[in-house]
C-alpha positions in Angstrom: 29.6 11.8 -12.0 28.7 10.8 -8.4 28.0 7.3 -6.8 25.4 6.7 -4.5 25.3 3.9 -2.3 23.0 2.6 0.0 19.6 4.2 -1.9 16.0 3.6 -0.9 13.8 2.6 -3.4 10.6 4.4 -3.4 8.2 1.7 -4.9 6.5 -1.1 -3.5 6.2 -2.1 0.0 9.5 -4.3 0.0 11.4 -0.5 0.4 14.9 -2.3 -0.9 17.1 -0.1 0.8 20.7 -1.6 -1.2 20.8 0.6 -4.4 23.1 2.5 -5.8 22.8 4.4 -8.1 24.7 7.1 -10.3 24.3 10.8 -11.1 25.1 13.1 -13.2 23.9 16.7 -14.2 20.8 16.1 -11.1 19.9 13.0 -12.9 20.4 9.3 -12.4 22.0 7.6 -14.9 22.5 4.3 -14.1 20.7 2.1 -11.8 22.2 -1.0 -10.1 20.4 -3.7 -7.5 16.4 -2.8 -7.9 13.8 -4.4 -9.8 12.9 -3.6 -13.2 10.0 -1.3 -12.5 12.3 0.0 -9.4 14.4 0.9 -11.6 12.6 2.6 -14.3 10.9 4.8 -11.2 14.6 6.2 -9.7 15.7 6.7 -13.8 12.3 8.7 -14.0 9.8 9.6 -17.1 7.8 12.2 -18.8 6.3 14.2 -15.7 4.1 17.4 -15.5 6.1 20.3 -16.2 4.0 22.9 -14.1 1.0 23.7 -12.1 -2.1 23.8 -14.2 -6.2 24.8 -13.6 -8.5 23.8 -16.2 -10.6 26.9 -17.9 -13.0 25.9 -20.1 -12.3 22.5 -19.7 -8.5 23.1 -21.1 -5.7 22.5 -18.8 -3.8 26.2 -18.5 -0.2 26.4 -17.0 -0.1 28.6 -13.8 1.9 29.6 -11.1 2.3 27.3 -7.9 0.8 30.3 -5.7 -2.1 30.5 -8.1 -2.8 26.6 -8.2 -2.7 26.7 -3.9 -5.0 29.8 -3.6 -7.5 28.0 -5.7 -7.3 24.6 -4.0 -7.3 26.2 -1.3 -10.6 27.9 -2.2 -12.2 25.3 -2.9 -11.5 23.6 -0.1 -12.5 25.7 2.3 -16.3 26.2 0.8 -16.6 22.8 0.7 -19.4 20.5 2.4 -18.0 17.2 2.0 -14.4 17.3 1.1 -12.7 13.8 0.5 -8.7 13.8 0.8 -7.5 10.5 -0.6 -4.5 8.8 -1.7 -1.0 9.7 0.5 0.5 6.0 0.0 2.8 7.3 -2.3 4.8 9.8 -0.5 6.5 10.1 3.1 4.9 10.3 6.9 5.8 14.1 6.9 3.3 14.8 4.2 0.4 12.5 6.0 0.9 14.4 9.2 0.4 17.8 7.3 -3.1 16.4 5.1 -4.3 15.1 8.3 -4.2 18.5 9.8 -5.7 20.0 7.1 -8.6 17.3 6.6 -9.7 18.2 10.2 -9.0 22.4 9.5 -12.0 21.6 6.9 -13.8 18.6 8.4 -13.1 16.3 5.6 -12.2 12.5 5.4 -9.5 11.7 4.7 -8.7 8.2 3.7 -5.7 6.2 1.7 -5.7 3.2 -1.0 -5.2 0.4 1.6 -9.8 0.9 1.8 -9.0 -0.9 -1.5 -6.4 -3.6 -1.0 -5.1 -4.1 2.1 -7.8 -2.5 4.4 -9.4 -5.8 5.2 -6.0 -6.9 6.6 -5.8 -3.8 9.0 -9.3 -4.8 10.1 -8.8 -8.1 11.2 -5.7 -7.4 12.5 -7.7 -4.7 14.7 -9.6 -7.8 15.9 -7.3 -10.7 16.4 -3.9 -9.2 16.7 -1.0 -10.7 14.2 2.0 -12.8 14.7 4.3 -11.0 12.4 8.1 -10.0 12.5 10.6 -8.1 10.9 11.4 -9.5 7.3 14.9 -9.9 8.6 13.9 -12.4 10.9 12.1 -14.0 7.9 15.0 -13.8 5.9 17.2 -15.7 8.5 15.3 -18.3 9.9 11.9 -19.0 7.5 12.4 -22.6 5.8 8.8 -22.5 4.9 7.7 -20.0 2.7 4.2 -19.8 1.6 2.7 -17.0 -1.2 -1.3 -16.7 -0.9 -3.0 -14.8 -3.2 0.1 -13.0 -3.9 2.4 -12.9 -7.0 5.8 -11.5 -5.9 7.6 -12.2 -8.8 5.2 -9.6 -10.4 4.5 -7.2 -7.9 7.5 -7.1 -5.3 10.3 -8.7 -7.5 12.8 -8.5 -5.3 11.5 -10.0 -2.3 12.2 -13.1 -3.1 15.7 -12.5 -3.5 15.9 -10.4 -0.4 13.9 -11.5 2.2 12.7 -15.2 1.5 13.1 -18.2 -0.9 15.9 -16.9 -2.8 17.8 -15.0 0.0 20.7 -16.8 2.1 20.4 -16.0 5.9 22.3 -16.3 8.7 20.5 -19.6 9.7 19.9 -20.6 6.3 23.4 -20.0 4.7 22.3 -22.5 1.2 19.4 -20.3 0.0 16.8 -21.7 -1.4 18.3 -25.5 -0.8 17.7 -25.1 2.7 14.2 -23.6 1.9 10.9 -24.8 0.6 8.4 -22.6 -1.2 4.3 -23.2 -1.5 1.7 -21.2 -3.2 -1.3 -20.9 -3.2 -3.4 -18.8 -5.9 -6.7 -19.3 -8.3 -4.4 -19.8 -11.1 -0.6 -20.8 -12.3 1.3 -17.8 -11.5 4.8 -17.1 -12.8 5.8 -18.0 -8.7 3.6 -20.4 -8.5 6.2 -22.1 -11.4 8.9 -21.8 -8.7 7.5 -23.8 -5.7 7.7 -26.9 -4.6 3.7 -27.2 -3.6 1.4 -25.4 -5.8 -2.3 -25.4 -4.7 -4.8 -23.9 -6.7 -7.7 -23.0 -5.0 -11.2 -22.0 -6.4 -12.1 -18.2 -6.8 -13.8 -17.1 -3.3 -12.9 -20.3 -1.7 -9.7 -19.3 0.7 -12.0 -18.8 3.5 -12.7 -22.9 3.3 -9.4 -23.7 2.9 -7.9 -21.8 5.7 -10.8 -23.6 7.8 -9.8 -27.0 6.1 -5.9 -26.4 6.7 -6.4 -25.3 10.2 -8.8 -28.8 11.2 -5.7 -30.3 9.7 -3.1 -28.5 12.2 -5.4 -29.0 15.2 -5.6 -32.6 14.9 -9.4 -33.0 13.1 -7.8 -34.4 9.5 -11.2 -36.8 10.0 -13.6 -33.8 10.1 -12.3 -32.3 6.5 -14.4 -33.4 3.3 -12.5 -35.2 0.9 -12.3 -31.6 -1.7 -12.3 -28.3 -0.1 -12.2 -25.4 -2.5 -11.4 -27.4 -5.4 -8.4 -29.0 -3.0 -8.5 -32.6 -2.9 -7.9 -33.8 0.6 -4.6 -35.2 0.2 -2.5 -32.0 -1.1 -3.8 -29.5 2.2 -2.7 -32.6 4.4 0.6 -31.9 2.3 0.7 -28.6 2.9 -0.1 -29.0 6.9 2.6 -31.8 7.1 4.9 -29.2 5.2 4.4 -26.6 8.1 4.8 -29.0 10.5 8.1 -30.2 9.5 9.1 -26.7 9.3 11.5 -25.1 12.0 10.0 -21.5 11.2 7.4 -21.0 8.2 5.8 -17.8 6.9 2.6 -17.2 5.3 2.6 -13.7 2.6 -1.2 -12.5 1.4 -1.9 -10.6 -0.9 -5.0 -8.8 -2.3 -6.0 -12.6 -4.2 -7.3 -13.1 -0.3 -8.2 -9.3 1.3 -10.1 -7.9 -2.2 -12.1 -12.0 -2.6 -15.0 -13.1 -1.0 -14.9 -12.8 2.7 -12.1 -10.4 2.8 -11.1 -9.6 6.4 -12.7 -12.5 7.5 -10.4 -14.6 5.3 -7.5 -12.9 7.4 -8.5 -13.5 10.7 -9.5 -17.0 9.6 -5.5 -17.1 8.4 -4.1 -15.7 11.0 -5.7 -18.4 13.4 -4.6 -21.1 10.9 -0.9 -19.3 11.6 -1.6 -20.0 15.5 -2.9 -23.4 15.3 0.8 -24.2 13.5 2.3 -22.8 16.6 0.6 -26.3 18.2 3.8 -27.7 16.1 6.6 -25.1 15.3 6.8 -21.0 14.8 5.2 -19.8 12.3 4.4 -15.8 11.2 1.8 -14.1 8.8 2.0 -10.9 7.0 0.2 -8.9 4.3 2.0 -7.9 1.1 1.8 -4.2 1.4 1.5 -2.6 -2.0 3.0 0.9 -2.8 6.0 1.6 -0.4 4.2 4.0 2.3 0.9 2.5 2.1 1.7 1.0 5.7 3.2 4.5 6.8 -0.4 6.5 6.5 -2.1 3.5 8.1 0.5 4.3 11.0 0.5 8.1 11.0 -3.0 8.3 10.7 -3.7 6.3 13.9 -1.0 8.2 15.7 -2.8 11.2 15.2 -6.8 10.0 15.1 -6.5 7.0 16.7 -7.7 5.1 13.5 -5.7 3.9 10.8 -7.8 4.9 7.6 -11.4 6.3 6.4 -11.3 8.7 8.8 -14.0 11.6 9.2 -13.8 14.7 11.0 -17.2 16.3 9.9 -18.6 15.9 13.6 -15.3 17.9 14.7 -14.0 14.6 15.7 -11.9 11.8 14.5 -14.9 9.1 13.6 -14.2 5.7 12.1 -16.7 3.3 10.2 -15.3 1.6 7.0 -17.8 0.9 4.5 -18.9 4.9 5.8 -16.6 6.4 5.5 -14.1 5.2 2.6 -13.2 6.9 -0.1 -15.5 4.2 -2.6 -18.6 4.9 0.1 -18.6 8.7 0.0 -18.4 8.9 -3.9 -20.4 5.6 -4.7 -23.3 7.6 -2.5 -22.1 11.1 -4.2 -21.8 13.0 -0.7 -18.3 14.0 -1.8 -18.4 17.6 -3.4 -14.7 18.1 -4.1 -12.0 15.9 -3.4 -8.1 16.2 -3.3 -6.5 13.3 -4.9 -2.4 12.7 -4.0 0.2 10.2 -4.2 -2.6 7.7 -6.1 -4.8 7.7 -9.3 -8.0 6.6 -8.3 -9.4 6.6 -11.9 -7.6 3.7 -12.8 -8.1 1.5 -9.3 -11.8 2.7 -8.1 -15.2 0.8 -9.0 -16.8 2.7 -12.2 -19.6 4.9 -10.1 -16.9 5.9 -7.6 -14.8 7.5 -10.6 -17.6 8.4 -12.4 -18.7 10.8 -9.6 -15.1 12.0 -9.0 -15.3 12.8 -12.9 -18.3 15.4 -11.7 -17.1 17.4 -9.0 -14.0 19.2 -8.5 -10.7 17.7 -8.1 -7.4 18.8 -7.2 -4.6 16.2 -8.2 -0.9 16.3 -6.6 1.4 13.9 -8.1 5.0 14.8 -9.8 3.3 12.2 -12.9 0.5 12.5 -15.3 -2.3 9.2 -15.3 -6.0 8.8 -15.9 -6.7 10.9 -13.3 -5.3 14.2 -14.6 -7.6 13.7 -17.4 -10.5 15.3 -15.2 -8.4 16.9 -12.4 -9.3 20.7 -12.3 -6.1 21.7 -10.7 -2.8 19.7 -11.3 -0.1 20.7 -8.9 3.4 18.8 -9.7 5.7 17.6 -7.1 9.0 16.9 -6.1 9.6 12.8 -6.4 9.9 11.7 -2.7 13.1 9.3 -2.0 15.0 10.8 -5.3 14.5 14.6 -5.0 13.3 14.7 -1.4 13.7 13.0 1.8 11.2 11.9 4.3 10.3 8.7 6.4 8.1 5.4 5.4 7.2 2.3 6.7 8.2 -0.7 4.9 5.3 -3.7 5.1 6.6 -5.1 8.3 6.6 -2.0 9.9 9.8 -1.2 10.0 10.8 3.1 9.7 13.5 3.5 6.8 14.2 7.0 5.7 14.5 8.2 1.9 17.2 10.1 1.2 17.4 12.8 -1.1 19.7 12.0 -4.4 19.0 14.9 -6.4 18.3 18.4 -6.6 14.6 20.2 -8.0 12.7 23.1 -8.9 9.8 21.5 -7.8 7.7 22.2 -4.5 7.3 18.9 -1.9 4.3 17.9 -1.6 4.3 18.4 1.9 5.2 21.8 1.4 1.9 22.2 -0.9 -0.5 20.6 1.6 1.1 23.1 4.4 0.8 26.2 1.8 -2.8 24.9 1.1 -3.9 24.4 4.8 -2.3 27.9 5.4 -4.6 29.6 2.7 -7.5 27.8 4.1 -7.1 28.9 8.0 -6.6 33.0 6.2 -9.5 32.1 4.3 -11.7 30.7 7.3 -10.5 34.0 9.1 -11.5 36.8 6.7 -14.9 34.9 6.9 -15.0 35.3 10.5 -14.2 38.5 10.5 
């Protein structure tokens, strides 16, 4: 048996990076420091044993070559190809689908279009006052949860980063903190804090406006409700950022995926600046699966845009609610897609999946899930941050490798995309010839 210190956990966009964990025989055994779903993930489940193609509409084992060729096939004849997913795995493998989306002229596009995409697009217009969650953890005496449920989603970031957490300027912990929430409904944090504000579906937009009046010094102007607020509790909740020496606003998709979406962002972001009138505040989105953020920074390295890029015009072009992944197959343009790191059957609207159910579909993912159901090719994986190494971005940008812990049979899936975009530039070659 072997002990392993120091692991990365290759979940949500928290990226805990304190595990340890213990091995024996190429498998983890014991788990110690992550969360409760962390932890299921690095223990691992049932996963797909080998590549597979679907003949007469029955999965059939295959060989990894044989699975490649024939993505690779279809691929290349393709009109519209869609490549979507990639927030589940490391930067190495974005930089390789990338290059392969514009070998074919594809779009390529990840599953912040559908959570936090409206936060990248009003951060493209107003900029953000953000920080490293170390910072956060040492100095934030303010901490407020909007339209976010950490104790659900990122469990340990509490405990790491904010209300729970002791830091270097806030040695008690949560005595020398004070937590808020707001949300449409009662959450299991929401239990926790000090202030709890519930705010009416689709009304954050008001609220932020209200709350911000409030910090600028025009309590007068703001109507005596606001989103189902009375009056009195957002003065509360401006009077508690005031009093603040450093406060911190999370958001999650309760605010980006409601009425208004990035609107509701810049709108809080602003709010964030007017509390600068008084003290320091930050703002930062609760990034969802832990290399979500990495794609959205890869991908504008290399196209100069951060998601729902297309290359059909031989360029990089950019126009969300175009060029998504939900647009192409809501307007059934897409003619094959290749689906990784994600399973869009279980998080896309109805018509989306309902078209991805028609065409072909080639699935890379080390687990089964709904999508596999209609996938035409399967092609396993090796699990990045337990059987391979690579580089992600946790949600406040920060780069943290994963380290390989154990050993596998199983291809990367960066080294499928690079096989695949390999067979497609010999198969764009014979043709010219």
């Amino acid at each position: 048996m072997v002990t392993v210190t120091d692991v990365v956990c290759p979940l949500c966009g928290s990226v805990c990076d304190d595990i340890e964990v213990e091995v024996e025989d190429r498998k983890i055994t014991k788990v110690t420091g992550a969360c409760a779903v962390g932890k299921s993930k690095l223990l691992g489940h049932e996963r797909i044993k080998s590549p597979m193609i679907r003949e007469d509409d029955v999965l059939r084992e295959c060989s990894y070559d044989e699975a490649i060729k024939k993505a690779a096939e279809l691929l290349a004849k393709s009109r519209r190809p869609l490549l979507y997913g990639w927030s589940s795995t490391v930067c190495e493998t974005h930089k390789a689908g990338i290059e392969l989306t514009e070998e074919i002229g594809g779009v390529i596009d990840n599953t912040a279009s559908v959570c936090h995409g409206p936060s990248v697009l009003a951060v493209q217009d107003v900029g953000v006052p953000g920080s490293t969650l170390g910072q956060i953890k040492n100095r934030a005496d303010l901490v407020i949860y909007w339209g976010s449920n950490p104790t659900a989603a990122h469990m340990n970031h509490m405990k790491r980063y904010t209300y729970i957490s002791k830091g270097y300027f806030l040695p008690g912990g949560k005595k020398d903190k004070k937590l808020a929430v707001v949300d449409v409904r009662e959450t299991s944090t929401a239990k926790m804090a000090q202030l709890f504000v519930q705010v009416e579906p689709g009304k954050d937009f008001l609220l932020f406006s209200a709350l911000r009046a409030v910090l600028m010094g025009y309590e007068d102007i703001v109507p005596d409700v606001v989103g189902g607020i009375p009056k009195e509790k957002i003065v509360a909740l401006a009077k508690a950022a005031k009093e603040a020496r450093f406060f911190v606003t999370f958001f999650g998709m309760g605010v980006t995926q409601s009425r208004c979406r990035q609107a509701n962002i810049a709108n809080a972001i602003h709010t964030t600046r007017a509390g600068h009138m008084h003290t320091k505040g930050l703002i930062w989105p609760m990034r969802g699966h832990y290399n979500v953020n990495g794609f959205n920074q890869v991908c504008t390295w290399e196209t100069g845009y951060p998601f729902a890029v297309d290359f059909a015009r031989g360029y990089a072009w950019y126009n969300p609610g175009e060029t998504a992944a939900t647009d192409l197959l809501g307007r059934r343009e897409c003619d094959v897609a290749l689906i990784i790191a994600s399973d869009p059957a279980s998080h896309l609207p109805a018509d989306a999946v309902k078209h991805l159910a028609r065409i072909p579909v080639i699935q890379i993912d080390p687990y089964a899930n709904p999508t596999t159901e209609f996938a035409d090719i399967v092609i396993p994986c090796a699990i990045s941050g337990i059987e391979t190494e690579g580089s992600v971005y946790r949600m406040d940008n920060v780069p943290i490798r994963l380290r390989k812990i154990v050993d596998t049979e199983y291809m990367t899936d960066e080294e499928i995309v690079k096989r695949i975009l390999e067979e497609v530039r010999a198969i764009k070659e014979k043709i010219g010839e």
